[in-house]
C-alpha angles and dihedrals in degrees: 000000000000115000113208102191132180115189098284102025160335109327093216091060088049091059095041095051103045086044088056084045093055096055090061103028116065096197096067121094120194113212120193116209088222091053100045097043080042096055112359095172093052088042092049084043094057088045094050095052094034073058089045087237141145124202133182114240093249081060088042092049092050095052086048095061090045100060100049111115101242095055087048094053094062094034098108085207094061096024090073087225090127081060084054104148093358098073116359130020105227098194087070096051125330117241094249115044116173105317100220123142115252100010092132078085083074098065111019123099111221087242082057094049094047087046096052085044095055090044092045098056087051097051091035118064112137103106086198085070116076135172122189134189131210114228 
């Protein structure tokens, strides 16, 4: 059995429960990592006008700059650093690794990878739900 956990769960559950969520509660926007390192303009866009927002390129621009993986990772306010010793142990693994799509490849064995497979169809079966990942 492979056991996903966040925090304060399982982080299929996690997923599960804020996906269910979405479908009854309108103020609540999903963003995949693939899609936003794929298109960050068109995933800053959808937010904007989920936000009912307009913001002028050089804003957009900004915000642009902000998100990308490598500035967060050194923002001490997304890169959980301030929570040191309370919540993660980062000399065991910091919050934010690479941030590159797919990496899991590159740790995974191929007996892991069939044996997540086989534990994340049984925990995720909501079709409506789907991650992708670029190659």
């Amino acid at each position: 059995m492979i056991m996903l956990a966040v925090v304060f769960g399982s982080w299929y559950d996690h997923v599960n429960g804020w996906w269910q969520k979405k479908k009854t509660y309108s103020n609540l926007h999903y963003m995949f990592f693939e899609d936003l390192v794929e298109n960050t303009e068109l995933e800053i866009n959808k937010l904007c006008s989920f936000l009912g927002l307009s913001v002028s390129p050089e804003i957009e621009q900004h915000i642009t700059g902000q998100v990308q993986f490598d500035n967060m990772k050194e923002n001490k306010m997304t890169n959980y650093s301030t929570l040191s010793g309370a919540v993660m142990d980062f000399k065991t693994s910091p919050f934010m690794r690479k941030g590159k799509v797919g990496d899991w490849k590159n740790h995974f064995t191929v007996a892991q990878n069939e044996k997540f497979d086989e534990d994340y169809k049984q925990k995720m079966k909501d079709p409506s739900l789907q991650f992708r990942s670029l190659l």
